[in-house]
SEZAFI-563489 format. One line per 8 residues: number of its first residue (from 0); for each residue x, y, z of C-alpha. Coordinates in Angstrom, 1 decimal, padded with zeros to 4 digits. Layout:
NUM) X,Y,Z | ...;
# end
This chain:
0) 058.9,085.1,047.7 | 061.9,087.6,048.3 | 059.0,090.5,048.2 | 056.5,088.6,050.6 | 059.8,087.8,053.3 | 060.6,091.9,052.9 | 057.5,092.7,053.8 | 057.4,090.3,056.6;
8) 060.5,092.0,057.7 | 059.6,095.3,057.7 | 056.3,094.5,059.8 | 056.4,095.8,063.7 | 055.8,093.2,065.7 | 053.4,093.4,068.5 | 055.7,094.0,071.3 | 057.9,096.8,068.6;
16) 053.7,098.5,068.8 | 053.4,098.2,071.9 | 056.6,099.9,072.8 | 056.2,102.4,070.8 | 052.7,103.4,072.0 | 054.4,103.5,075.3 | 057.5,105.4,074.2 | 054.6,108.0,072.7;
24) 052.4,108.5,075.2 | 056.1,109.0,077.6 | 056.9,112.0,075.0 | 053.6,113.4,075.6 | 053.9,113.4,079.1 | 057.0,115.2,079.3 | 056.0,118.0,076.7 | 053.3,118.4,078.7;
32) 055.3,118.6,082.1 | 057.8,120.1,080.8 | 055.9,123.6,080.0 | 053.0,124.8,081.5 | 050.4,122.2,079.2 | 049.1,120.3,082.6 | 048.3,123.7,084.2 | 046.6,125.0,080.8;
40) 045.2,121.9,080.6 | 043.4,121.4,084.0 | 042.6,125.1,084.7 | 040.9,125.3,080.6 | 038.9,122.0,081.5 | 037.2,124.0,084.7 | 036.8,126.7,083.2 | 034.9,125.3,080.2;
48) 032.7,123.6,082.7 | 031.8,126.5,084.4 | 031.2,128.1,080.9 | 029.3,125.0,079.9 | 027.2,125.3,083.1 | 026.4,129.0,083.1 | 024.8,128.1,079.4 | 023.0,125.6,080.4;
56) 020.9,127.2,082.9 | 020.5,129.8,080.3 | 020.1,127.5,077.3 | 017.4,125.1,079.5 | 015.4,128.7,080.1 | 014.0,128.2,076.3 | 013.4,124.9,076.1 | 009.6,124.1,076.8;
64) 008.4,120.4,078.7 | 012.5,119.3,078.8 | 013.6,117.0,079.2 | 010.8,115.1,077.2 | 011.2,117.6,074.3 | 014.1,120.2,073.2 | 011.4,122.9,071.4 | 013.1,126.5,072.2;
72) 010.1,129.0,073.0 | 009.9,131.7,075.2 | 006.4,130.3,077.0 | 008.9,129.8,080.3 | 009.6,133.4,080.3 | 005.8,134.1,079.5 | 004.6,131.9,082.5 | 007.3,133.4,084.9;
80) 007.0,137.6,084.2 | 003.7,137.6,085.5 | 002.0,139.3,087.7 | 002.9,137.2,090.8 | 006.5,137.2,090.2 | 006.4,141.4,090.0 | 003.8,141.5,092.9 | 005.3,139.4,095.6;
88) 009.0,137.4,094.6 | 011.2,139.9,093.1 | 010.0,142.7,095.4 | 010.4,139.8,098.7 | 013.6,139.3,097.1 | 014.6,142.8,097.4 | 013.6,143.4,100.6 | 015.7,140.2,102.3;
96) 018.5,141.7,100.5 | 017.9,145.3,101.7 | 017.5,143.8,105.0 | 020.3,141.5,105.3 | 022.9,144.5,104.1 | 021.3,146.8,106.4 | 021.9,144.6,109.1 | 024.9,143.2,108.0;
104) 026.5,147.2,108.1 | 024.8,147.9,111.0 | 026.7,145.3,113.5 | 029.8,144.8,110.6 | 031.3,148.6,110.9 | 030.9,149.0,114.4 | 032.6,146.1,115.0 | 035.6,146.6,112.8;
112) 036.2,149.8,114.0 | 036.1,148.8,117.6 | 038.0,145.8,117.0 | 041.1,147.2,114.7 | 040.5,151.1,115.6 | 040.0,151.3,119.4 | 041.9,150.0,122.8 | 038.8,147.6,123.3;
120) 039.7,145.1,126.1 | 039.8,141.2,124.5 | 039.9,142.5,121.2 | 042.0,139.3,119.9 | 039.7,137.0,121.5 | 036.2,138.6,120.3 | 038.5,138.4,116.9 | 038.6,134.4,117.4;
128) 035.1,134.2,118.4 | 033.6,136.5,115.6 | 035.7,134.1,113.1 | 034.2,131.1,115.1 | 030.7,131.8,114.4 | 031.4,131.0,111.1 | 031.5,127.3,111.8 | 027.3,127.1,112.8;
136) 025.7,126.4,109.6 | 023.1,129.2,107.8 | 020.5,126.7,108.3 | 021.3,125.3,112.0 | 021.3,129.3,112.8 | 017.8,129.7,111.4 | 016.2,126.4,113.0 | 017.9,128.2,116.2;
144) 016.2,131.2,115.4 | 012.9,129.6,115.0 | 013.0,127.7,118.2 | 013.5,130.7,119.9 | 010.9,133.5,118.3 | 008.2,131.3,116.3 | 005.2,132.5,117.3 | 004.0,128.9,118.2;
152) 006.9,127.4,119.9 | 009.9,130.1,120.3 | 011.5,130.3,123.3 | 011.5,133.8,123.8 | 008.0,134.4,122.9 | 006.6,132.0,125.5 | 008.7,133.2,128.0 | 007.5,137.0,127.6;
160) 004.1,136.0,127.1 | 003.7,134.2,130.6 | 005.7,137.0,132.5 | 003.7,139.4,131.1 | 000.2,137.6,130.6 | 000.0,138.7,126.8 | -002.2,136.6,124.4 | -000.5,137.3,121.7;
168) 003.3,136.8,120.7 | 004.9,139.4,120.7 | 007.6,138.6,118.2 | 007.7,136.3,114.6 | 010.7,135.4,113.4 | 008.8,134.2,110.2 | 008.8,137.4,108.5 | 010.4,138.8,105.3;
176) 012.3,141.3,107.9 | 013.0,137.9,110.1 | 014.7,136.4,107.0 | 017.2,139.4,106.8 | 017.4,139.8,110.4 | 019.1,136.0,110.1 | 021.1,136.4,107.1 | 022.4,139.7,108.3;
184) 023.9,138.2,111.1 | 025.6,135.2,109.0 | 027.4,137.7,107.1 | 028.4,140.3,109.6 | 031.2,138.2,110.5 | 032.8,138.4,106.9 | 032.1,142.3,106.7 | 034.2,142.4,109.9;
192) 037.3,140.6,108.1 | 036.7,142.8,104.7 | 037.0,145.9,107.0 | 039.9,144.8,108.3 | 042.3,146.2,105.9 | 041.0,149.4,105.0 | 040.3,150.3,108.7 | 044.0,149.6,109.8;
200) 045.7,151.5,106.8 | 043.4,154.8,107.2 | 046.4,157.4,107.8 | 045.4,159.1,111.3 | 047.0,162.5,110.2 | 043.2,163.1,108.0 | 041.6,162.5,111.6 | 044.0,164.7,113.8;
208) 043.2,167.5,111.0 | 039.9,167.4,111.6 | 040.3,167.3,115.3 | 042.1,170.1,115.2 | 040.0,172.1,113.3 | 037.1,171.6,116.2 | 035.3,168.6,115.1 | 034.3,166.1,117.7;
216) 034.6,162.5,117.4 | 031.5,161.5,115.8 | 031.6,164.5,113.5 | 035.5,163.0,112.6 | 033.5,159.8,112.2 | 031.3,160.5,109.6 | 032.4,163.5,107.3 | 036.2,161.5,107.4;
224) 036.6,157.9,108.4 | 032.9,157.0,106.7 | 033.6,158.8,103.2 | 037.2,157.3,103.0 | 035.7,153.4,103.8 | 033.0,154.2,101.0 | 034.9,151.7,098.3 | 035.1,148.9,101.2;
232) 031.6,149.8,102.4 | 030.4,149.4,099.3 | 031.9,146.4,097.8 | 031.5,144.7,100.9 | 027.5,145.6,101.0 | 027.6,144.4,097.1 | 029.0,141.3,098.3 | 026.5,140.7,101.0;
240) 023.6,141.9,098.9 | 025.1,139.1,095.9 | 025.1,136.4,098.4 | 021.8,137.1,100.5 | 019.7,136.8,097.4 | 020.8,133.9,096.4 | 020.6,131.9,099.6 | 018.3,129.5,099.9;
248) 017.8,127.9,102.8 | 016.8,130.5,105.4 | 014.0,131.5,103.5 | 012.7,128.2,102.9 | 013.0,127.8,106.5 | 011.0,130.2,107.4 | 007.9,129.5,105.4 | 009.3,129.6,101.4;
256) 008.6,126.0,100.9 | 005.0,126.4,102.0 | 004.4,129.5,099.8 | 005.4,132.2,102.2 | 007.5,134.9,102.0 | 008.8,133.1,098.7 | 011.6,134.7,097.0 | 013.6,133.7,093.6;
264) 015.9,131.0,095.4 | 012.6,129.1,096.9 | 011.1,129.4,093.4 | 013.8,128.0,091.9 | 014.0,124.6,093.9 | 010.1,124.7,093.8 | 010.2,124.5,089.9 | 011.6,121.3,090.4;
272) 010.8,119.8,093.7 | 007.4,121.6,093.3 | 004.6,120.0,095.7 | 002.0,120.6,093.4 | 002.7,119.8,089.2 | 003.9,116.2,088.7 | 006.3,117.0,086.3 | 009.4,119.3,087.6;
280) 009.5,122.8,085.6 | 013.2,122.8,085.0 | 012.9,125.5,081.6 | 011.3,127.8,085.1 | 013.8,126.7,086.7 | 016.7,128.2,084.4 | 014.0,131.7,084.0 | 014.4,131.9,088.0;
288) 018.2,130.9,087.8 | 018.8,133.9,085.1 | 016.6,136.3,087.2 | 019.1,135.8,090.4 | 021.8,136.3,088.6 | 020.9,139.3,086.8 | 020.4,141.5,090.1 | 024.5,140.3,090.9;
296) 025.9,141.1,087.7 | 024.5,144.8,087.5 | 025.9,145.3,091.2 | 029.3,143.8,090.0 | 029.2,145.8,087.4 | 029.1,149.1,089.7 | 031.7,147.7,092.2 | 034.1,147.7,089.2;
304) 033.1,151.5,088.0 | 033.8,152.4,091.4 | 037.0,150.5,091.2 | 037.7,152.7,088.3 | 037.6,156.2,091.0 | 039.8,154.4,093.7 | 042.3,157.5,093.2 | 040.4,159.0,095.3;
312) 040.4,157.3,098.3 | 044.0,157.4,097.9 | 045.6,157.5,101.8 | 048.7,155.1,101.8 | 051.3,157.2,100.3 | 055.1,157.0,100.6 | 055.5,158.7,104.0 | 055.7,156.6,106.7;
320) 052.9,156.4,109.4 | 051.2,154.1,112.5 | 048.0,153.6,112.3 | 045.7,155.7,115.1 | 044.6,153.8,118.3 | 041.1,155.4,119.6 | 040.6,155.7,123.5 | 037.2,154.6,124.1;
328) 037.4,156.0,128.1 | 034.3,155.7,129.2 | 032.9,153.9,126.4 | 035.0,150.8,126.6 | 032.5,148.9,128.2 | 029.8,149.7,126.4 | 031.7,148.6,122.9 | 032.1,145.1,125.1;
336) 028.8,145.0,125.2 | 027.9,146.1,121.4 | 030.4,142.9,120.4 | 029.3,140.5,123.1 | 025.1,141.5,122.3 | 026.6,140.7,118.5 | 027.9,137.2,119.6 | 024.8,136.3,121.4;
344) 022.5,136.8,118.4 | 024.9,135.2,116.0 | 026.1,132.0,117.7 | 024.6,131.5,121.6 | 021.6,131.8,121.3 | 020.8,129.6,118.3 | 023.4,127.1,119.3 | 022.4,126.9,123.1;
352) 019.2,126.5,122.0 | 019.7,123.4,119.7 | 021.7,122.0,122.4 | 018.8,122.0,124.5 | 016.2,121.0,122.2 | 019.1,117.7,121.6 | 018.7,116.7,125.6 | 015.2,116.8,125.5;
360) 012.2,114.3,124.4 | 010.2,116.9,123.6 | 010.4,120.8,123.2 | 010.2,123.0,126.7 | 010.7,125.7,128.6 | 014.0,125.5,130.9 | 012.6,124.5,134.0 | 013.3,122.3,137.4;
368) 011.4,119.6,135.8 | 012.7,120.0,132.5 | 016.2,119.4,133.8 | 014.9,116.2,135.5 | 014.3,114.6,132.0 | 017.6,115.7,130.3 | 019.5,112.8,128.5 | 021.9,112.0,125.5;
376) 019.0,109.6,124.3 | 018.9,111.7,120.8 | 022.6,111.2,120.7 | 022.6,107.4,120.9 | 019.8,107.0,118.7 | 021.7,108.9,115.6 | 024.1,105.8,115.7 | 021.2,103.2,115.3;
384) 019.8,105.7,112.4 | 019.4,103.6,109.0 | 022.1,104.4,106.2 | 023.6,107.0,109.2 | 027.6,105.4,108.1 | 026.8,105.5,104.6 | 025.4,109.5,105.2 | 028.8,109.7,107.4;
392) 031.0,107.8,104.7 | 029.5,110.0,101.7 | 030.2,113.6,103.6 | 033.6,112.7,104.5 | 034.1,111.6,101.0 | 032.8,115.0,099.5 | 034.5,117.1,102.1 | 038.0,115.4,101.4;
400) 037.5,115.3,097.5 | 036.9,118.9,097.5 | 039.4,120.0,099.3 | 042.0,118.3,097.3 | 040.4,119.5,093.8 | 040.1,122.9,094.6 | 044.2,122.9,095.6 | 045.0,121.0,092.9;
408) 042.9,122.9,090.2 | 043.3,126.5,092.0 | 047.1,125.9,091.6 | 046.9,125.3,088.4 | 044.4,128.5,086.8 | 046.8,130.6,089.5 | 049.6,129.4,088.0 | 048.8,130.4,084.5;
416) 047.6,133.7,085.3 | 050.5,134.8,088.0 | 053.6,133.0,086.3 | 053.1,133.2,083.1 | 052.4,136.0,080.4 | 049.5,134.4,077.9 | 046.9,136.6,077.3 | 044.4,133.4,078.2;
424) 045.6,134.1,081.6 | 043.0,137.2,082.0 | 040.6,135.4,080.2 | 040.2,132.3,083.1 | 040.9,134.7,085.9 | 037.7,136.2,084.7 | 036.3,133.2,084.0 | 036.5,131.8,087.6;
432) 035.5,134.9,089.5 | 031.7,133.8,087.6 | 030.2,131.4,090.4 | 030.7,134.7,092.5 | 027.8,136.3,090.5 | 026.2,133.5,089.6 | 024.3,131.8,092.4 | 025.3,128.2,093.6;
440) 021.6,126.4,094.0 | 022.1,127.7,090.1 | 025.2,125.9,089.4 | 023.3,122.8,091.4 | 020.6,123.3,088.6 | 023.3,123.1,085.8 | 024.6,119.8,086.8 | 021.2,118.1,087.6;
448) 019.8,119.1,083.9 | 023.6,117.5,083.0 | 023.0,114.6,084.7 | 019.4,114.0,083.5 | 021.0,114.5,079.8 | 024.1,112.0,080.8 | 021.1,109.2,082.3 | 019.3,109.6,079.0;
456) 022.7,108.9,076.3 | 024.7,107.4,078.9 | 022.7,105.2,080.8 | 025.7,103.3,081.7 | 027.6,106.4,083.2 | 026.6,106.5,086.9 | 027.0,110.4,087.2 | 022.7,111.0,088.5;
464) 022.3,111.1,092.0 | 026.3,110.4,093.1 | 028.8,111.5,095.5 | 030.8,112.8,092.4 | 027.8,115.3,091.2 | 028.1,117.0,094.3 | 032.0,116.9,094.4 | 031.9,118.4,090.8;
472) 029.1,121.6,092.2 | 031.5,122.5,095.7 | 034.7,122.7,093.1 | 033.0,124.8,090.7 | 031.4,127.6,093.2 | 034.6,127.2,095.8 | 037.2,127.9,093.0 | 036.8,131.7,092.9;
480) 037.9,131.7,096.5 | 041.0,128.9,096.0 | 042.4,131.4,093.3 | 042.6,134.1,095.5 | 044.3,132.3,098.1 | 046.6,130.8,096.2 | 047.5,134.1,093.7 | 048.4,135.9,097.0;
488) 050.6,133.1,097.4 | 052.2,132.9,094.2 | 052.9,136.9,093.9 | 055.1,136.5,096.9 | 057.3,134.1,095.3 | 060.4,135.3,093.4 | 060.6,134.0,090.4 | 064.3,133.4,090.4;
496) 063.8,130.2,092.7 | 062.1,128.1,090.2 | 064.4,129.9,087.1 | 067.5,128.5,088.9 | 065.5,125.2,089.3 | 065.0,125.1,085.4 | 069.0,126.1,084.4 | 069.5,123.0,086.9;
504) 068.0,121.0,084.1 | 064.5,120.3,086.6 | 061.1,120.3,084.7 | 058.0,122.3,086.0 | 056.7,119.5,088.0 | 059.8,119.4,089.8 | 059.9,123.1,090.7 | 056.4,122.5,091.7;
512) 056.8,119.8,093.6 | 060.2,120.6,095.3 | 060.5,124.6,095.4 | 056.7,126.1,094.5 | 054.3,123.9,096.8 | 056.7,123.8,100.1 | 056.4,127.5,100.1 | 052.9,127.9,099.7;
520) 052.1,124.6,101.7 | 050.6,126.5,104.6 | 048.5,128.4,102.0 | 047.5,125.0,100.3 | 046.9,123.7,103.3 | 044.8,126.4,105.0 | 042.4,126.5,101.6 | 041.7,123.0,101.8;
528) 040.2,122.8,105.1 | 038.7,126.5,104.7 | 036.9,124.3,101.5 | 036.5,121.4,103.1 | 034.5,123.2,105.9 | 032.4,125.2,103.9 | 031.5,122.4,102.0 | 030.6,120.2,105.1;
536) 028.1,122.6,106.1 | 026.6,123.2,102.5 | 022.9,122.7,102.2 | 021.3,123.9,099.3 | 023.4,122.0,096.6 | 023.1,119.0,098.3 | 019.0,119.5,098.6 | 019.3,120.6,095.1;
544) 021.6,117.3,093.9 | 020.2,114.4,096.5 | 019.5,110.7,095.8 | 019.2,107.9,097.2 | 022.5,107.1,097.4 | 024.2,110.4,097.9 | 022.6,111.8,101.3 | 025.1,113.9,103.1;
552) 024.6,114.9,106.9 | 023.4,119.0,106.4 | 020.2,117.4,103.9 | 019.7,114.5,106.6 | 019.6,117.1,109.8 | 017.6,119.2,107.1 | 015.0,116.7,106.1 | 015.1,115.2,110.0;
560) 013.5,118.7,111.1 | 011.0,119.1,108.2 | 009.3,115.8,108.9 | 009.4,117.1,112.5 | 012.0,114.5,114.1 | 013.2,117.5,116.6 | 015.3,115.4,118.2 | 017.4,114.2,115.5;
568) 018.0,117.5,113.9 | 019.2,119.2,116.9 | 021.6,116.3,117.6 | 022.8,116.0,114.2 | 023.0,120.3,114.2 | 025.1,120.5,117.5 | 027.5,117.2,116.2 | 028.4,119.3,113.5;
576) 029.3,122.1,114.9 | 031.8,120.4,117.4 | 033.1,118.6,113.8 | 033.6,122.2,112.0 | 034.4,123.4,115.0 | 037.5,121.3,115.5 | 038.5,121.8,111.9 | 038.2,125.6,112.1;
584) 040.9,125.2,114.8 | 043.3,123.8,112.5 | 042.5,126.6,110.4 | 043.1,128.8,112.7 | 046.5,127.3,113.4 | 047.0,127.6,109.8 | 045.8,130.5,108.3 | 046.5,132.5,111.4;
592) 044.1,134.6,113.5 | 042.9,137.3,110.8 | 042.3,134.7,107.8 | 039.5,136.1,105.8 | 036.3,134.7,106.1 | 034.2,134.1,103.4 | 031.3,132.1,103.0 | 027.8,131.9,104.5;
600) 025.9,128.9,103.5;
# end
């Protein structure tokens, strides 16, 4: 009796568990937030998923008939290196990249150097507007383009053809060379803002030499200036050359999803969203994803042995100088012109264009009688549009969850590898800098084979075909750029404010939230909405990731124009760029006038 009423003692009760379980999981939450376990914690959880995500694509590129079976051959690579694929993708690939880099240097140089090296009138503004064409979508640019130089309906070719009486157009947009023709115009604008810095901190004494010695300008020009930009000239053409083959949507515009001018991108969605087999070829899938990031990790690999000589393009020393100011004289109207022909290509002319196809019934000619019929019919239609607010309600979801993940979890892999000295701290900065090799409709394969896998244990777990699985893609391919931003913030930031915070007695998510994040607010602030706008005019992920009930407006203005619904599309195209538009203006605000841009999608 005595032993059974001990024992009845000693017993918790339920309330004495329950409080304990509470009082445990309080301890764990203040070890945790009392060193850096949250920021080791969040920033190790998105790095293993891009880690998990990079295998996939690889792991799925051995597995024959998935998902209906898991047998590892090598019949995917078999079927893929054939003949075709050496014939007519990889060298198409090649040549969109060649293109777009050519074209991308040929209007990004000149334009830096006018802009930061020369007395050109305006040169703020054409800063702003160079920045601005940014905000019109890859894919809006190249419907532009189409309605202005397709054989069949462009603009421009009807218009020469009946001043000039030719049968024959004499222009087609739909052309390998027409691909990199587009794609070197979306990513001028970020050449331009990678030139930038080198072109303002060239020291002017290496130019007077050479003046002095007899040279002329152009000859100072390129046996000087053009030798000492090779390191940004070349990483930035690496850059462009990383990003042009692994974009997805100009090319399928202009005949890739109807098996012309197909390269590895439009292969890759084909695999899956193929028009022909009835069962999507995701093990192809992964072979394509591998191929395109192959091509990217050898040119990275060469930017960093050039990294490895930058002793010699040494020219910011310790003496003091002020950077050179170029008189054009003469010339000065003639750069306007080389900037403002720029502008037309990249962002008039395509967005004038859709505006005009929006006002129309049907596609015309600008004419008397044409201007007779003009109307905001289109516009009024898109609000009667079925499922339009749920299309509205899922894109401001995406755009807003995004932007507040990639601060959150940016802050966190920064924080690691700025403010603290683990060695792991290398390891994810390296880790995070991946979706810059690796292309994003890749990524976008990586989650849908996850999600397929997650439908067939998890039935229960609605993860296939959601707003989350595209949150999850934009956070994993956006977080190389939101650690950037915010490790230039952090490096800036003494670290005696948040050591007298902690001899105060605070804990690190105090100093974050009272002393770290009101400095770097303005940074925080300016990489969300730099994310969220990037993500709002995303395309291929969302084509790659789309269901039923995850439709987001770039897929619906892209689907609108492939069934031919003309109307809509243009519409749709010139509504978002007044949305982006307005948001790039708080950005500007923000991030101030020479923000780097990046991004082209």
């Amino acid at each position: 009796m005595e032993g059974s009423q001990r024992t009845v003692e000693l017993s918790p009760s339920p309330a004495a568990k329950s409080m304990a379980w509470r009082d445990g999981r309080r301890s764990i939450f203040e070890k945790m937030s009392a060193g850096n376990g949250i920021p080791l914690l969040l920033g190790g959880a998105v790095c293993a998923l891009i880690l998990v995500l990079v295998a996939i694509v690889l792991l799925v590129s051995f597995l024959v008939d998935f998902p209906i079976s898991f047998r590892f051959s090598l019949d995917n690579y078999k079927s893929v290196l054939n003949t075709y694929l050496f014939r007519e993708v990889v060298p198409n690939t090649l040549i969109v990249g060649l293109v777009t880099v050519a074209v991308s240097l040929a209007f990004g140089i000149p334009l830096a150097w006018l802009l930061h090296r020369t007395n050109l009138p305006y040169a703020n503004l054409f800063l702003t507007l160079i920045a601005v064409s940014v905000i019109v979508p890859g894919f809006l640019k190249g419907i532009g383009w189409i309605l202005l130089l397709s054989p069949n309906v462009g603009f421009i070719n009807r218009l020469l053809m009946d001043l000039f009486g030719l049968e024959n157009p004499p222009f087609d947009i739909g052309t390998l060379t027409g691909i990199g023709f587009i794609q070197g115009l979306m990513m001028t604008s970020a050449l331009v803002f990678l030139f930038s810095g080198p072109m303002r901190s060239l020291d002017p004494s290496l130019e007077e030499a050479s003046e002095i010695s007899g040279a002329r300008r152009w000859t100072t020009i390129r046996c000087v200036l053009v030798p000492l930009l090779r390191p940004a000239v070349l990483g930035g053409a690496i850059y462009v050359f990383m990003t042009a083959i692994s974009l997805f949507e100009v090319a399928a515009l202009l005949g890739g999803m109807g098996g012309k001018n197909q390269v590895l991108a439009t292969e890759l969605f084909l695999s899956i969203y193929t028009l022909t087999a009835s069962v999507p070829q995701y093990g192809v899938s992964g072979v394509y994803g591998a191929l395109i990031a192959i091509p990217s990790l050898v040119a990275l690999y060469y930017y960093y042995v050039m990294l490895q000589q930058t002793h010699r393009y040494v020219t910011v020393t310790g003496k003091g100088y002020v950077a050179r100011t170029h008189d054009l004289g003469a010339f000065k109207y003639l750069g306007v012109f080389f900037v403002l022909f720029y502008l037309v290509l990249a962002v008039f002319l395509p967005l004038i264009v859709l505006v005009w196809a929006s006002l129309l019934p049907y596609l015309q000619l600008p004419s008397w009688d044409a201007l007779s019929v003009i109307s905001l019919k289109s516009y009024r239609r898109i609000m009667n549009l079925p499922g339009i607010w749920k299309i509205v309600s899922n894109t401001v979801v995406l755009t807003v969850s995004v932007s507040l993940w990639v601060m959150i979890l940016s802050f966190m892999v920064s924080w690691i590898v700025t403010r603290t000295k683990m060695r792991i701290g290398i390891f994810m900065d390296s880790i995070v800098m991946l979706p810059h090799a690796f292309p994003n409709i890749g990524f976008a394969l990586a989650l849908l084979i996850l999600a397929l896998l997650v439908r067939m244990w998890f039935p229960s777990v609605p993860f296939y075909g959601t707003v989350g699985i595209l949150v999850l893609a934009h956070v994993v391919t956006r977080i190389s750029y939101g650690t950037r931003v915010i490790n230039a913030a952090l490096v800036q930031i003494s670290r005696e404010l948040e050591e007298a915070a902690y001899i105060c007695g605070s804990k690190q998510v105090v100093v974050w939230w009272k002393v770290i994040l009101p400095i770097i607010s303005r940074s925080l602030v300016y990489l969300g909405l730099w994310t969220g706008l990037l993500s709002f005019r995303e395309v291929s992920m969302a084509l790659m990731l789309s269901g039923p009930d995850n439709q987001l407006l770039s897929n619906y203005v892209w689907t609108a124009w492939v069934r031919g619904d003309l109307n809509v599309a243009s519409a749709l195209g010139v509504i978002m760029v007044v949305v982006m538009g307005a948001m790039f203006l708080i950005v500007q605000k923000l991030g101030g006038r020479e923000a780097r841009v990046v991004g082209t999608g």
